[in-house]
C-alpha positions as CSV (number, residue, x, y, z in Angstrom):
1,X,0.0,0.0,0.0
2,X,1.6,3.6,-0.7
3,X,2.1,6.0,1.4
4,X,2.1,9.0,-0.5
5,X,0.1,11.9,0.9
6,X,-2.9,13.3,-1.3
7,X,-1.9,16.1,-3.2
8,X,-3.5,19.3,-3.4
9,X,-3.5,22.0,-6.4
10,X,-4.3,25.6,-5.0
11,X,-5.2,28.7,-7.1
12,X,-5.4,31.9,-5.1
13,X,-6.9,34.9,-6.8
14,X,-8.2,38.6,-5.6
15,X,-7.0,40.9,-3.1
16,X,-4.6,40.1,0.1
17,X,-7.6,39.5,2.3
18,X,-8.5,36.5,0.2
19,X,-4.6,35.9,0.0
20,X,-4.7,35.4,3.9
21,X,-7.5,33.2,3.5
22,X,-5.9,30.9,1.3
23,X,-2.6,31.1,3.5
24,X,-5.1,29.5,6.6
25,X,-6.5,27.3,4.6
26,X,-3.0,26.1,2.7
27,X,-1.5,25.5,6.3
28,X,-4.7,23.4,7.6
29,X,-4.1,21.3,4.7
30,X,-0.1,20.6,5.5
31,X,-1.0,20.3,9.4
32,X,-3.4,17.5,8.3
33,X,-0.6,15.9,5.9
34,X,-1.9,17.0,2.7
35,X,1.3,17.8,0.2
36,X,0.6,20.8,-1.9
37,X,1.7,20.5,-5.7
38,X,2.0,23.2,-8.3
39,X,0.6,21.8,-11.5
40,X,-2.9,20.3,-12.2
41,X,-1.6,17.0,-13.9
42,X,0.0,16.1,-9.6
43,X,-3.4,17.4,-8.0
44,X,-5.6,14.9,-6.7
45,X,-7.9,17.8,-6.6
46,X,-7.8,21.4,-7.2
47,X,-9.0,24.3,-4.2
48,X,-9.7,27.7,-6.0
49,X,-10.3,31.0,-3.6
50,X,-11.9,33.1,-6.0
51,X,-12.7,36.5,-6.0
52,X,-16.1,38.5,-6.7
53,X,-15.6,42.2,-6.3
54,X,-15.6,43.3,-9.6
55,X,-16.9,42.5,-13.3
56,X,-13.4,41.4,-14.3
57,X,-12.4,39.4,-11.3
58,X,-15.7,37.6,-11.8
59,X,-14.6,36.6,-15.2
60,X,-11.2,35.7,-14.2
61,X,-12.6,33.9,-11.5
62,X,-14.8,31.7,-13.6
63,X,-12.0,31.4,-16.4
64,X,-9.7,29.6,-13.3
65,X,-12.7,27.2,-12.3
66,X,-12.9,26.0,-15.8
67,X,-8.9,26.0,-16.5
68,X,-8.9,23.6,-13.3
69,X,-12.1,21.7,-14.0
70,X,-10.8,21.1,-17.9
71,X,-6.9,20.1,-16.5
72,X,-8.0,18.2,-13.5
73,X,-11.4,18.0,-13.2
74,X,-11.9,17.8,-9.6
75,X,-12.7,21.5,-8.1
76,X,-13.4,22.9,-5.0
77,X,-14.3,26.1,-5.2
78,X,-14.3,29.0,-2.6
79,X,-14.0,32.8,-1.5
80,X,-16.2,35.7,-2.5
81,X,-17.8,34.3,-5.5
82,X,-19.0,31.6,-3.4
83,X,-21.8,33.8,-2.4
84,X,-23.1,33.1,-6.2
85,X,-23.3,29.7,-6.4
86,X,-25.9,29.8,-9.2
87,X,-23.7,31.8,-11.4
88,X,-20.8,29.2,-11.0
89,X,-23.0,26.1,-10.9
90,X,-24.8,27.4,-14.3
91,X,-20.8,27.6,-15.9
92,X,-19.3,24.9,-14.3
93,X,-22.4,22.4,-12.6
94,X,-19.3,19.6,-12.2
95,X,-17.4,21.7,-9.1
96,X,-17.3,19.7,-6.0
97,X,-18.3,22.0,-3.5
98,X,-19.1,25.7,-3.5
99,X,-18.3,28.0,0.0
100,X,-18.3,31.7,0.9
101,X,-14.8,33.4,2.0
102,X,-13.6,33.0,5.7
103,X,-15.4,29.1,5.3
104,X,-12.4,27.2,5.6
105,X,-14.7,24.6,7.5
106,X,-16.6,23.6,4.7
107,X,-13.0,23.9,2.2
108,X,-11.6,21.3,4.4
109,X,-14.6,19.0,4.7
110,X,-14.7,19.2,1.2
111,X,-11.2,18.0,0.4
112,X,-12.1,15.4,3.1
113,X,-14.4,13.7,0.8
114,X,-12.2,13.8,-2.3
115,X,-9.3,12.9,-1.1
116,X,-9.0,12.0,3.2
117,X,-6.2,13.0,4.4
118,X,-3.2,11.0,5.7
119,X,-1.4,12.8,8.9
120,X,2.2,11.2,9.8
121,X,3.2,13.9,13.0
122,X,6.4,12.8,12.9
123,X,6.9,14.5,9.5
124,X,4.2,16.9,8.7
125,X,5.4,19.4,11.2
126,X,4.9,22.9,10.7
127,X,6.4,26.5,11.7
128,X,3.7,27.7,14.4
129,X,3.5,30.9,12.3
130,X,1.5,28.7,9.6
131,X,2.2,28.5,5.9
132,X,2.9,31.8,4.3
133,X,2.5,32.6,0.2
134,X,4.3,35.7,0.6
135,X,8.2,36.1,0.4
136,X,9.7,34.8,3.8
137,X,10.4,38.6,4.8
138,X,7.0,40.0,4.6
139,X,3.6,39.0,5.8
140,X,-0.1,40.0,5.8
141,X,-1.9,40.9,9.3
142,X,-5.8,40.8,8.6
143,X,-7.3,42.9,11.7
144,X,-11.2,42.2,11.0
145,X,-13.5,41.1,8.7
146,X,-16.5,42.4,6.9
147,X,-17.3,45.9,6.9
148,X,-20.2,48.2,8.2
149,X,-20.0,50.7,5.0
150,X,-22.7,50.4,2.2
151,X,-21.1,52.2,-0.3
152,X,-22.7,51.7,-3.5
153,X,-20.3,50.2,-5.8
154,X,-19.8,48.3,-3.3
155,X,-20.5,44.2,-2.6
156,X,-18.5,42.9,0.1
157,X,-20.3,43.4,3.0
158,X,-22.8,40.7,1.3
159,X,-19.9,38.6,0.9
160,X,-17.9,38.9,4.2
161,X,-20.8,40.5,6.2
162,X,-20.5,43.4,8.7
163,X,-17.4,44.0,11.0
164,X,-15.6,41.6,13.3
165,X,-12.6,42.5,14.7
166,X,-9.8,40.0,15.4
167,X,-8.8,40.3,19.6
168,X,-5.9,42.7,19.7
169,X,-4.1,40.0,21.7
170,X,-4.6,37.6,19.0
171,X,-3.6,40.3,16.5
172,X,-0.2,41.2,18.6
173,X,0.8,37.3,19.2
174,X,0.3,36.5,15.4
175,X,2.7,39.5,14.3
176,X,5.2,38.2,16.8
177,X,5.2,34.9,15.6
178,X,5.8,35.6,12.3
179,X,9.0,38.1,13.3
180,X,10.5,35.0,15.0
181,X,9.5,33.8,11.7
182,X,11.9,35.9,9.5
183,X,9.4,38.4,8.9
184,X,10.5,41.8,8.5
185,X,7.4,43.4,7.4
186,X,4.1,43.5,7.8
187,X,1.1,44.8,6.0
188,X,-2.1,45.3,8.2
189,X,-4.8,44.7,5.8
190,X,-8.9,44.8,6.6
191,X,-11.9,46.1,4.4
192,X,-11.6,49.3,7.0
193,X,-8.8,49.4,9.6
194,X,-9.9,52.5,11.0
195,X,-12.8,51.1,12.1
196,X,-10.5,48.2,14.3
197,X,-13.0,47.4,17.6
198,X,-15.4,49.7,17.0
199,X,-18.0,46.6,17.2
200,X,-16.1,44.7,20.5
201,X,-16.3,48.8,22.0
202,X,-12.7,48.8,22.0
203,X,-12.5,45.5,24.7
204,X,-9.0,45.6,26.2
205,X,-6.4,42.6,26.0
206,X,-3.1,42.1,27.7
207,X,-0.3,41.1,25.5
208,X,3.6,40.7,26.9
209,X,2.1,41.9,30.4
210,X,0.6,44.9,28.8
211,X,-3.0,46.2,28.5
212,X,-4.3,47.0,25.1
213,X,-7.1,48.3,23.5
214,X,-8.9,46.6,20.4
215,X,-8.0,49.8,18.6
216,X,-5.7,50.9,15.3
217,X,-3.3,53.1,17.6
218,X,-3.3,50.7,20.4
219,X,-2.8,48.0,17.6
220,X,0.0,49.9,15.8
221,X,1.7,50.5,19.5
222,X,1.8,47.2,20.2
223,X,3.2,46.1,16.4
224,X,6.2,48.9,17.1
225,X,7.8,46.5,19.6
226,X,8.6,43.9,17.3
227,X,11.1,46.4,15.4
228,X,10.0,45.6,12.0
229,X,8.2,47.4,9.5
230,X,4.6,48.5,10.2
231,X,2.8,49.4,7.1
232,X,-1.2,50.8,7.2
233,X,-3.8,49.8,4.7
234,X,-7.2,50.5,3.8
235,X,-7.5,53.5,6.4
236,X,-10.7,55.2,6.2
237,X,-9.8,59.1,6.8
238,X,-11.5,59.1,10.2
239,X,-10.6,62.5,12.5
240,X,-8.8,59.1,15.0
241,X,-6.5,58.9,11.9
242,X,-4.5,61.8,13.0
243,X,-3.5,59.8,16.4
244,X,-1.4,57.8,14.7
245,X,0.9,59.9,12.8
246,X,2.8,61.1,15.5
247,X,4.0,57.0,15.4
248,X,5.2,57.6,12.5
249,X,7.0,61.1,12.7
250,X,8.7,59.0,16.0
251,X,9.8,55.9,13.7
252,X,7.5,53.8,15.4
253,X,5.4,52.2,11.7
254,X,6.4,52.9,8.7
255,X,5.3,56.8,7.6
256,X,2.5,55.8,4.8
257,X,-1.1,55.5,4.8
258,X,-2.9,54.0,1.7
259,X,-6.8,55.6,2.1
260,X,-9.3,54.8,-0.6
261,X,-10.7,58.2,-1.5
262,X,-12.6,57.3,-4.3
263,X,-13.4,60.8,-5.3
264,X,-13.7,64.7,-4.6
265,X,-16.6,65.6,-5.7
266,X,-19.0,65.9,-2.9
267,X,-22.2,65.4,-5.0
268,X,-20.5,61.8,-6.1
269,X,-19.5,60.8,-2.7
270,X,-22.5,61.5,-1.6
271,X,-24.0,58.9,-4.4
272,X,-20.9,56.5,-3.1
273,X,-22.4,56.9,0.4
274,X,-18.6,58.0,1.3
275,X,-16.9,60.2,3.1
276,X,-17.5,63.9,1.7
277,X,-15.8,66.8,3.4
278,X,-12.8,67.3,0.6
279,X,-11.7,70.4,2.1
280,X,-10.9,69.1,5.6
281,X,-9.7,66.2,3.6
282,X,-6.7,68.1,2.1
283,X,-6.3,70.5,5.4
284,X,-6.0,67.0,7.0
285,X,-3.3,66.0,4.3
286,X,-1.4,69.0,4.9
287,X,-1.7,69.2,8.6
288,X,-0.4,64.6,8.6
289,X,2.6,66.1,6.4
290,X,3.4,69.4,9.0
291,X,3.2,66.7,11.6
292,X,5.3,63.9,9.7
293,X,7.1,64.9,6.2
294,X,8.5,61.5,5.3
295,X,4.6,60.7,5.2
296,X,3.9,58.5,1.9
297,X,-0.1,58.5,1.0
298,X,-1.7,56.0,-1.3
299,X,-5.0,56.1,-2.8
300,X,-7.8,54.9,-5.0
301,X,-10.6,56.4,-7.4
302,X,-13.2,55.7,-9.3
303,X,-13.5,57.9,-12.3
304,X,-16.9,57.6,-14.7
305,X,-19.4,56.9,-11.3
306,X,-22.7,57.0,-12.6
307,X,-23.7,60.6,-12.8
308,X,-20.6,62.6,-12.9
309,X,-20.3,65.3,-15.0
310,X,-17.2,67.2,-16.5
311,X,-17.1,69.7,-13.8
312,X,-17.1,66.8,-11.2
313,X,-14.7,65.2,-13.0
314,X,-12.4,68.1,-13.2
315,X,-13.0,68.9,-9.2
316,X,-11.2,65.3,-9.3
317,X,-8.2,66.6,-10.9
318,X,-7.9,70.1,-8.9
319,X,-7.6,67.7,-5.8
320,X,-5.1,66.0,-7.3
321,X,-3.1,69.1,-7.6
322,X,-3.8,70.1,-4.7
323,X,-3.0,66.8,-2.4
324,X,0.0,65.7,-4.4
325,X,-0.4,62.3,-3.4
326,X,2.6,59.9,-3.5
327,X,0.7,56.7,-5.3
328,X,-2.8,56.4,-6.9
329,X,-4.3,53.5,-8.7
330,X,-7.9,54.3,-10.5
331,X,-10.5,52.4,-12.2
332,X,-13.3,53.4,-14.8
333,X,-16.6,52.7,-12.8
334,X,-17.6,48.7,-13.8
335,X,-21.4,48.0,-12.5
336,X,-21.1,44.6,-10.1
337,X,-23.9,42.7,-9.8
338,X,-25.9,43.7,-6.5
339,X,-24.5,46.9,-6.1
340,X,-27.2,49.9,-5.6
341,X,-25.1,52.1,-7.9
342,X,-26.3,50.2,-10.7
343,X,-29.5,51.6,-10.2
344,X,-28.1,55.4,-10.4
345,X,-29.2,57.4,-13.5
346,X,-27.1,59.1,-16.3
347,X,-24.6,56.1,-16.5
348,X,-21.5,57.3,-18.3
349,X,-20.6,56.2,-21.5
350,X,-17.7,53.9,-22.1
351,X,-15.5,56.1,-24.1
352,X,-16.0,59.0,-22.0
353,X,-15.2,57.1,-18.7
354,X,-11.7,55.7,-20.7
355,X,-11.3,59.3,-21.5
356,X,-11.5,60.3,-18.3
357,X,-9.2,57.6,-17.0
358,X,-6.5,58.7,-19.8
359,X,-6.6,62.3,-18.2
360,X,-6.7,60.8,-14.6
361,X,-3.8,58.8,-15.2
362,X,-1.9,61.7,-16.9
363,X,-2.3,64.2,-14.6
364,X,-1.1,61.9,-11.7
365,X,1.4,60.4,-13.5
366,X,3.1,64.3,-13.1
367,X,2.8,64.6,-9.8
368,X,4.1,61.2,-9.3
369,X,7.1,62.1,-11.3
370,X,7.9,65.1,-9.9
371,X,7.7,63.8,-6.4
372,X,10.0,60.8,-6.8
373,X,12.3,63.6,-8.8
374,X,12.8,65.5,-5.4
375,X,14.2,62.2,-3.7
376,X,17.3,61.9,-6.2
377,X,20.3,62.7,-3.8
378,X,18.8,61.7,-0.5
379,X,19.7,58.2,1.3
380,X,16.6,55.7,1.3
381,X,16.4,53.0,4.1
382,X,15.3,49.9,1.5
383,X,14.1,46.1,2.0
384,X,15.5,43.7,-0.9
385,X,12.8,41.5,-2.6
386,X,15.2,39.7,-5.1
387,X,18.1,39.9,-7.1
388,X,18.0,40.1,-10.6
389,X,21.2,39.6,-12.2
390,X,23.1,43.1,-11.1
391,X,20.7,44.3,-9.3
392,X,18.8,44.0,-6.1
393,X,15.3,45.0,-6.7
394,X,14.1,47.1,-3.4
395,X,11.2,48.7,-1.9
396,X,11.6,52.2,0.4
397,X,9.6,52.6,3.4
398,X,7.1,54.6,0.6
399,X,6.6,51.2,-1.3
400,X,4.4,48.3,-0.5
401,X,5.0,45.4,-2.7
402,X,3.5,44.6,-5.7
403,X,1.2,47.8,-5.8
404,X,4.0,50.7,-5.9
405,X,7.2,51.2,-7.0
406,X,10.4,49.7,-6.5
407,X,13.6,50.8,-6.1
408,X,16.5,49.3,-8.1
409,X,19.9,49.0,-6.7
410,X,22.3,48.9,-9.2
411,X,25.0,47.2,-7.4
412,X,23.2,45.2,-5.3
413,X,25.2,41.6,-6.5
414,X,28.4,43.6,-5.8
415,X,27.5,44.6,-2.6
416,X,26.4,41.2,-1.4
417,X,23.0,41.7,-0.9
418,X,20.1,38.9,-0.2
419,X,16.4,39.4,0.4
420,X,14.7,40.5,3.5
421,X,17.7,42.7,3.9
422,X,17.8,46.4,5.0
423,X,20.0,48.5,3.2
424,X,20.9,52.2,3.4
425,X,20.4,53.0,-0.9
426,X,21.7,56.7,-2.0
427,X,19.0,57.4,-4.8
428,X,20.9,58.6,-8.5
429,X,17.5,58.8,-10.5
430,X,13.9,58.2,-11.2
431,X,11.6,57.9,-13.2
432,X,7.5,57.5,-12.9
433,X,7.5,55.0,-10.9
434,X,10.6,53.7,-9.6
435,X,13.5,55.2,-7.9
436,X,17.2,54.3,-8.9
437,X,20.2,54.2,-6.7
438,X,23.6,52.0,-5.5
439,X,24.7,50.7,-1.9
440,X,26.9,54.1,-0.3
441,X,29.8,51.8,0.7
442,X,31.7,53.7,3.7
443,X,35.2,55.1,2.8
């Protein structure tokens, strides 16, 4: 009789909350002695975590299903699409099993009934930080799930439901683990950290004999005693926001805050059912850089929302001018299936919203070059990814990975470098995106 485990293909799709979902999932399946394999033809079945959020994702969600289904044939498929069975049962009726995201009950049980598993302890062992499908040197931190926003383009809080925060205990002993793991950096992710303990009313936890609050500043307190890399995303600009920049003017997480803005318009917030005050949104902006000027802000919009009109659209790129921000990613409005906004009048036509995205794009795409311009001649502190022939391809504290920019270190073979390690990077040149620069070796 063999006694080779049952292998597992895994596809992960969507955003890094469903990548931390799969990494849960991934490292229930090695604790119970399942060996995970890379290629259909190995799988004795194939585990896909799809993704929902969009028009797009929902089609390259589908596409993966039916890649797996036609290479391997036995699919289990979960994550945000899960929440429309129908539409994957009418494209693919052969799946195994169909769950929602966070279900990693029903993922397991599921592979249980293809394939059951077969646990040796004396050789399946694991790290206790779990399986990671990040680099070794960075990790995501999911803080909560769900959200209690209803903004209208909006579908996730029928898929993941309203808030629940993660215990700030459990948050703080996780991020330790995975610094005596190797990890250098971590990424707080949620659908809205701001909002971290608003529904447990802030409950307080002790952590290394200390009391802390279910709360983002608490949180990032607690995260600046490991000594790594603290990084802040999907901040809602809440007026609490401002508490924690002094944390990073004092070194404490990494100066850079990636807010989803969406737009500037008030009118077309309002139909987002966002956020709306834009001028005590840039008074804010200039007061966080007063406070902290290494601050780095990210951001999001949506141009072509139902309803907006050219003046709207140029309020959109007078903000821009005026808030300078460091890095923005936008998206022509795409209706998703469920969301209210579909409902809005005056949709925009398709060639005027790709119009609008040219300018968008164009307009930032200045400002971004301009502003990584003003860093040639300064010294950047700089965590190495990988080396690519010559160089060592790096990220600055004003980079997240995979999302921004990078910075490439021309003599990075030369100078020995490996990744997950900090260097000190004197910066010769830029361009859009990316910053350029070589190891200042000491005289």
């Amino acid at each position: 009789m063999s006694l080779q485990n049952p292998k597992v293909g895994f596809v992960s799709l969507g955003c890094p909350k469903a990548l931390v979902d799969s990494e849960r999932i991934l490292t229930q399946l090695r604790v119970e002695g399942y060996e995970l394999v890379p290629t259909y033809d190995d799988a004795d079945v194939v585990v896909v975590n799809t993704c929902g959020f969009i028009e797009s994702a929902v089609t390259e969600s589908l596409d993966a299903i039916g890649e797996a289904m036609s290479e391997n044939g036995k699919v289990i498929v979960t994550g945000c699409l899960g929440k429309m069975p129908e539409q994957i049962r009418q494209a693919h009726p052969g799946v195994l099993s169909i769950s929602g995201p966070q279900d990693y009950g029903s993922v397991m049980s599921a592979v249980h009934a293809a394939i059951p598993p077969r646990h040796d302890p004396f050789l399946d062992l694991l790290p206790d930080y779990g399986l990671k499908l990040t680099p070794k040197h960075y990790a995501y931190l999911k803080i909560s799930e769900g959200c209690n926003h209803r903004c209208s383009f909006c579908i996730i809080p029928s898929m993941r439901g309203d808030l629940v925060s993660r215990p700030v205990d459990q948050v703080l002993r996780e991020a330790e683990k995975l610094a005596m793991g190797g990890v250098k950096e971590l990424l707080v992710i949620s659908q809205d950290t701001s909002a971290y303990g608003v529904d447990v009313r802030y409950a307080e936890h002790e952590w290394r004999g200390k009391s802390y609050q279910t709360r983002m500043k608490a949180l990032c307190e607690g995260l600046s005693e490991l000594g790594l890399w603290t990084r802040l995303h999907y901040v809602y600009p809440y007026p609490h926001v401002d508490e924690i920049i002094p944390l990073m003017a004092d070194g404490k997480i990494l100066p850079y805050l990636d807010i989803p803005f969406q737009h500037a318009s008030p009118r077309v917030l309002k139909l987002m059912k966002r956020p709306g005050a834009v001028d005590k949104t840039l008074e804010r902006i200039q007061r966080w850089r007063a406070t902290c000027p290494e601050l780095t802000i990210r951001s999001t919009f949506i141009v072509g929302f139902p309803g907006e009109t050219e003046a709207e659209f140029e309020e959109l790129l007078d903000f821009l001018d005026e808030a300078q921000l460091d890095r923005v990613g936008a998206f022509a409005y795409s209706p998703v299936d469920g969301a209210t906004a579909n409902a809005l009048p005056d949709p925009v036509p398709e060639d005027v919203k790709q119009e609008r995205l040219a300018r968008f794009m164009e307009r930032q795409a200045e400002i971004s070059t301009a502003r990584l311009e003003a860093k040639v001649g300064t010294v950047q502190r700089c965590l190495v990814d990988v080396l690519d022939g010559e160089l060592a391809i790096a990220r600055s504290m004003a980079d997240a990975p995979e999302i921004d920019g990078v910075v490439q270190i021309q003599n990075g073979f030369e100078a020995g470098l490996k990744p997950g390690e900090f260097v000190d990077v004197e910066i010769m040149g830029s361009d859009e995106h990316d910053l350029y620069g070589e190891v200042a070796f000491e005289d």
